[in-house]
N, C-alpha and C positions, 0 to 999 in steps of 0.2 A: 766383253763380258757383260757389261750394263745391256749390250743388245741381247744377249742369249736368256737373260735371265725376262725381262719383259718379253720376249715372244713365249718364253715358258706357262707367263703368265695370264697372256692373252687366252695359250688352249686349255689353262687349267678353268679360265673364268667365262669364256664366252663357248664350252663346248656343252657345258649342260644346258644354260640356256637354247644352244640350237638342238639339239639330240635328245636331251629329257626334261627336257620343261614341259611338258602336256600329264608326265606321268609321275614325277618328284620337285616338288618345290623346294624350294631352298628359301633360309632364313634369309629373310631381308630378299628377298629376292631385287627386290626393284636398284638396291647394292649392296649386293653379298659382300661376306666378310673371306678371305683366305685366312683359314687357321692354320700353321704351320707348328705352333707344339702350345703345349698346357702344363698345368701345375695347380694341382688342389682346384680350386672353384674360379680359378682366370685362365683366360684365353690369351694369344697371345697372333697375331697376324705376321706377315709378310717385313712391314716396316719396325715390330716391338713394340707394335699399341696396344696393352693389354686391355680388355673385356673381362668385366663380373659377369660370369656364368649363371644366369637365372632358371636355365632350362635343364641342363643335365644332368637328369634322373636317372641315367643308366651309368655315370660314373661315379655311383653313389657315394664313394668315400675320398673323391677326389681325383680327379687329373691325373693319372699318371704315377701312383701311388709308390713309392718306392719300394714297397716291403710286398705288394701285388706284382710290380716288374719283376721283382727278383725272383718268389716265389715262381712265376711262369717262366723266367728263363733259365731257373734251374734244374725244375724236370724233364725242361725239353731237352735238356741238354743230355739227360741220365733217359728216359724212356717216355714213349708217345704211342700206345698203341689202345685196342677196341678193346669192348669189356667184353671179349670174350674168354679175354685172359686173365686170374685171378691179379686182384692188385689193392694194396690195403688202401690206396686213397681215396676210391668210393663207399669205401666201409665207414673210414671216419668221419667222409666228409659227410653222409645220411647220417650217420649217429648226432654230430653236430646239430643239422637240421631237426631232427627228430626231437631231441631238447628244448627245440623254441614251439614247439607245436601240440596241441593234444595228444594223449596217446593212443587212440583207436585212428588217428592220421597216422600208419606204421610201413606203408610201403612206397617208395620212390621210383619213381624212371625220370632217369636224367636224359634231357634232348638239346637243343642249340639256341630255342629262339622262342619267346612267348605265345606266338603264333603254331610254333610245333606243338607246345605244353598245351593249349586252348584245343588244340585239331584233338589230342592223344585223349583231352580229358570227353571229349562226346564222343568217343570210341567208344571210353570205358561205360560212361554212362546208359547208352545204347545195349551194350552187351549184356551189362548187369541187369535192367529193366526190362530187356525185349522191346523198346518202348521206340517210338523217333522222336516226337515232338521237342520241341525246345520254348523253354518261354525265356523270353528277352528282356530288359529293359530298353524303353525310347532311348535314340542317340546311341546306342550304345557301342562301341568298336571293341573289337578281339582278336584280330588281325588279318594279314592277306591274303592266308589261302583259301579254298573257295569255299568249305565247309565254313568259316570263321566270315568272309562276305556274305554269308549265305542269314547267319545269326548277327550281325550288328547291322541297325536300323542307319546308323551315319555312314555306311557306305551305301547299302543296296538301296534303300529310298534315292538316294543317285541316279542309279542303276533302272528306276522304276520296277523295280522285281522284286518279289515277297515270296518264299517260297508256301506251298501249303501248310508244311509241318514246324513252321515258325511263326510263334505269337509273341505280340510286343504287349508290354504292362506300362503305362506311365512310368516315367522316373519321378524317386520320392523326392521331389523338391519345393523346400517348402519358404521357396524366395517366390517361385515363378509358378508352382504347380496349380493342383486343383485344389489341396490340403497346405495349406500355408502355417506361416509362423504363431499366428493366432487360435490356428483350430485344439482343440483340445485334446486330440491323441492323433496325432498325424501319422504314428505308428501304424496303429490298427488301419485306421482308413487308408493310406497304401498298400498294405497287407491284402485289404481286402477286394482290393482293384485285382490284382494279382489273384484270389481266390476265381471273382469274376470270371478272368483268361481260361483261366482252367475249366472251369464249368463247364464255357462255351466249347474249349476243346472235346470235353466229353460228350456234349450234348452232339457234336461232328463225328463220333463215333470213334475215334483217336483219342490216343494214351500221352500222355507227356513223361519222356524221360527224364528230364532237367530242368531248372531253373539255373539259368546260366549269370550272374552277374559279378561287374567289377565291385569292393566292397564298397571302395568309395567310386564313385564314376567318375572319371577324367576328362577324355570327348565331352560329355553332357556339363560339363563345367566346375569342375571340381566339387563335387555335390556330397555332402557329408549326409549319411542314413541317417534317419530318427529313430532314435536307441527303441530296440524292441521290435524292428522292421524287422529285421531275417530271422530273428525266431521264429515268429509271427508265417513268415513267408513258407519256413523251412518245414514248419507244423503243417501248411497246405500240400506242400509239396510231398513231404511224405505220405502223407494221406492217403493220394493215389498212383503210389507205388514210384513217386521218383525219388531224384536226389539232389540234391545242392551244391553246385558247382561256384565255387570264390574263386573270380579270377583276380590275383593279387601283382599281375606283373607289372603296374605302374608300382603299387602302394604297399610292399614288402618288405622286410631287412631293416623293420624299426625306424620308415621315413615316418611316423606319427607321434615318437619319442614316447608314449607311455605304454605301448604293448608292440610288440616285434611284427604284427599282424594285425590288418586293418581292421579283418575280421572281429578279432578280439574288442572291440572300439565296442562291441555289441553284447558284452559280459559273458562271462564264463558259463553259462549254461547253452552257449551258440556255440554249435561246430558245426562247420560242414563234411558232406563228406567225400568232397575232391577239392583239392586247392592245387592250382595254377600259378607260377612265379617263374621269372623272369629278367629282364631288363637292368635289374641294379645287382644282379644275381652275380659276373664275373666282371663289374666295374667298367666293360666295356670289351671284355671277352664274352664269346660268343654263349652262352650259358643258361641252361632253363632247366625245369623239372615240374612234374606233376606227380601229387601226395595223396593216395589214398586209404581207403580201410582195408584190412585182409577180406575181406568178405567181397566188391567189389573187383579186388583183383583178382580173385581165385576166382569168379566170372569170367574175367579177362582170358586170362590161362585158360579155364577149361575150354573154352572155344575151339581149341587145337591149331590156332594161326602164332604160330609165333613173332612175338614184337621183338626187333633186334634195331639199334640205334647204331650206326656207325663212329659218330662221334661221340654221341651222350656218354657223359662218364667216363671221359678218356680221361691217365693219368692228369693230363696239362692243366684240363680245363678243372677238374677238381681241387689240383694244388690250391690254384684261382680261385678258385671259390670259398675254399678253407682261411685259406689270406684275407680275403674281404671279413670275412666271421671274424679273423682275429684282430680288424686294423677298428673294425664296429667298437667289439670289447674293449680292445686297449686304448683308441681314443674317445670313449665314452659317448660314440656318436648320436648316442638315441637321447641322451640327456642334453646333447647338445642342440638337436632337432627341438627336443620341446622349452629348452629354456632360449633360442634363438629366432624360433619359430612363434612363441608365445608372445616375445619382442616385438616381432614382426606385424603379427596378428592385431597388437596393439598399437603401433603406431598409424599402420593402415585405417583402422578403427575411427581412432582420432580425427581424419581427414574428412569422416564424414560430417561431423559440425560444422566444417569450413566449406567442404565443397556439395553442390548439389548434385553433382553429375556424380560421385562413389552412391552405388548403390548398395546391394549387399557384399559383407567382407565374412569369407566362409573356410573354415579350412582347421585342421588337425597338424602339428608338428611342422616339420617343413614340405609339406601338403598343402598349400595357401590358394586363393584367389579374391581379386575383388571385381565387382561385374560394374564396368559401369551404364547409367542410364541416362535417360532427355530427360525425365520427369520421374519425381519419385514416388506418386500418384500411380500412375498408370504402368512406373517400370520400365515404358519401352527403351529394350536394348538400344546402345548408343555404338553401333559396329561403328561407324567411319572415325568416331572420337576413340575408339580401344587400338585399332589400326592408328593412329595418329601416336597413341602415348608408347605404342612399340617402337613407332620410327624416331619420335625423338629424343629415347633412352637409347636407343642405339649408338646415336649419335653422341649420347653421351657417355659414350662405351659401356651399355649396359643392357646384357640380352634379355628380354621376354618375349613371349607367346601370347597368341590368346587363344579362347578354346569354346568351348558351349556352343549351341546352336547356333547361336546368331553370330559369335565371334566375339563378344560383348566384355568376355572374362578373361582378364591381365591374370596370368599362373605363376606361380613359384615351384618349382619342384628341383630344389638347386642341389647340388654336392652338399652329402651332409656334414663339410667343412666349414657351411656357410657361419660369420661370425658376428658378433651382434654389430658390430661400425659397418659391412655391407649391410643390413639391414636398415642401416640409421641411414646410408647413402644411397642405397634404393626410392625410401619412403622420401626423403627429404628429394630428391630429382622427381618426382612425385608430384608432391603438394607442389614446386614451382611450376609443369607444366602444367597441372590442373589450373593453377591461379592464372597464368599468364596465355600462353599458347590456346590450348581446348579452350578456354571461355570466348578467346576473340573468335574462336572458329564458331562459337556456337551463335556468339550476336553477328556475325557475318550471314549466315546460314540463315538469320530466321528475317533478314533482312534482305538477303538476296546480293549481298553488294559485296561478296569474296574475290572476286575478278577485278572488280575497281579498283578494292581497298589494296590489292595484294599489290598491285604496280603501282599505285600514290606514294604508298607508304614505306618506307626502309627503317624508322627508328623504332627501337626494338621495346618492349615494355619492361619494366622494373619488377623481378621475378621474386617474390618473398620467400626465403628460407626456412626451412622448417628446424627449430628448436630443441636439439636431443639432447639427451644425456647419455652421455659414454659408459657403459660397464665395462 
């Protein structure tokens, strides 16, 4: 039995390494984790070593949720079929959505996957304006199909391709950008980069249909807008006949705790007029949709191509989706988001008095990151030390990412189960690799002597604890 059960385990672990390692990495790759079942915001392996789940944003309300299992395995049990057959559960479950959203946002197509909901919305966009162009923000991802490679700069600058009818604008960041923390309206002057783009486009004799972005950027580093950006954007962009496309599939479903939508983060006189979600949308069933205006869609429609979804909006994946609405409400997840996340926000904070290398700490709800740097002068990203504090949370059963350009920014985008003692346990393994670990690497490094020191030495350094208090 012991034999069957390790050779099982050799093809579970050494086949993607040989077969899709060039085209999917895997966390930890250099040693993966087998995850064999979960429960709210931990992981759980092979041997019942659990994992704090730092990363996953698309199980938004937890691991394996009981009241989302049941709900899905009760419909399927009773009916599973297309919308082409009438069925009340995509009635409620749009009425629901429709609830958390403006009201001139009045029509839905439900599809499978954020990347469908991204392709569907510069359909619409296209149709409705007559227009092609897209403007983008730098770094920015939308997903893998090739319309969506085509508009995010973090894949096809890969790729070394740009297409013609795709223009990039700065991303508004005002850690790293052009427009930083001190300028006096960093709003307008990003706004205005973006006006720029457009110009240029007109002045090429092309029309731009959309501005396409994430509210908050993710790829680009968890980058929170400066209030008054997409107004500001969305006034240009209307201007010359396009329209405002929020893609919200990382940042939906009240990961920001004080407004259900990221968008919203930018005051109520902001709407766009397509939104995009996704990802946290059926907790880890497969589930997406893109929200528009009547107006917009009756473009679509009159076209005479009809759009028909196979799976979008089937009984199952609605139930799903409904459950996730009700498990948010019932356990107060968006209040828990901004008062665990605010926790969060703060103790990470804190670390920057202590340590040199946290650079800026940025983030909305449980929406977080902190970026670290060599210097805090000049900023420069500190990629091999972000890569270091990943692998030795790991180790200490505790999963993160990093993300930004350079790779520089440690993320949070956990189950919004996450509860203020993992916060406390996160931060606090934190501040002791910074103190201990990362500094030796950094006086190794600027010394040259990491190969010597690393085989001299075995006694380990006295790691300082960081000081919380428990709510």
């Amino acid at each position: 039995t012991m034999k069957v059960k390790s050779i099982k385990k050799v093809i579970v672990i050494v086949k993607p390494h040989s077969t899709t390692k060039r085209s999917c990495r895997l966390f930890f790759s250099e040693d993966p984790i087998k995850i064999v079942r979960a429960r709210g915001q931990y992981l759980y392996d092979e041997n019942g070593v659990e994992y704090l789940d730092c990363i996953s944003n698309v199980q938004h309300v937890g691991h394996c949720h009981p009241l989302v299992t049941k709900a899905a395995a009760a419909q399927m049990e009773l009916l599973n079929a297309n919308s082409r057959f009438l069925h009340d559960n995509i009635v409620h479950y749009a009425t629901r959505l429709a609830a958390t959203l403006p009201p001139k946002l009045s029509v839905f197509y439900f599809v499978n996957s954020g990347s469908e909901a991204n392709d569907l919305a510069l359909r619409l966009a296209r149709q409705h304006t007559q227009n092609e162009d897209v403007v983008v923000l730098d770094h920015a991802y939308h997903g893998h199909l090739t319309s969506l490679i085509d508009i995010s700069p973090y894949k096809f600058r890969k790729l070394g391709r740009q297409k013609e009818w795709v223009h990039v604008a700065p991303l508004p960041d005002t850690y790293r950008g052009e427009f930083r923390e001190t300028h006096p309206d960093p709003a307008q002057a990003y706004a205005d980069t973006v006006k720029e783009v457009i110009d240029q486009v007109h002045s090429k004799g092309r029309k731009v249909a959309a501005f396409f972005a994430e509210s908050l950027p993710s790829v680009g580093g968890q980058i929170i807008m400066p209030y008054g950006y997409c107004s500001k954007v969305a006034e240009y962009v209307h201007a010359v006949g396009g329209v405002y496309v929020a893609d919200e599939v990382q940042t939906g479903f009240g990961r920001v705790g004080s407004h259900y939508w990221a968008f919203q983060l930018q005051g109520e006189a902001f709407c766009p007029d397509i939104v995009t979600m996704g990802k946290p949308m059926g907790n880890g069933h497969p589930l997406a949709c893109v929200v528009t205006t009547a107006e917009i869609a009756k473009a679509f429609t009159d076209n005479g191509v009809e759009y028909f979804n196979t799976f979008g909006g089937n009984p199952v994946s609605c139930a799903v989706g409904l459950a996730v609405l009700d498990v948010i409400e019932k356990e107060n997840l968006m209040a828990n988001a901004l008062r665990v996340g605010g926790h969060l926000k703060e103790l990470l904070t804190e670390l920057q008095s202590r340590h040199a290398m946290m650079g800026d700490v940025r983030g909305v709800g449980l929406f977080l990151g902190f970026e670290l740097v060599k210097d805090q002068t000049e900023r420069t990203p500190a990629t091999e030390e972000a890569a270091h504090m990943v692998k030795k949370l790991r180790e200490r059963q505790i999963c993160v990412s990093t993300d930004g350009p350079w790779e520089s920014v440690v993320k949070f985008k956990p189950p919004m189960c996450f509860s203020m003692v993992d916060a406390e346990r996160v931060v606090g393994n934190i501040d002791e690799i910074l103190a201990g670990e990362i500094h030796v690497i950094n006086i190794l490094q600027d010394t040259s002597m990491l190969s010597v020191l690393h085989t001299e030495s075995s006694v380990p350094l006295p790691l300082p604890s960081l000081k919380v208090t428990h709510n």
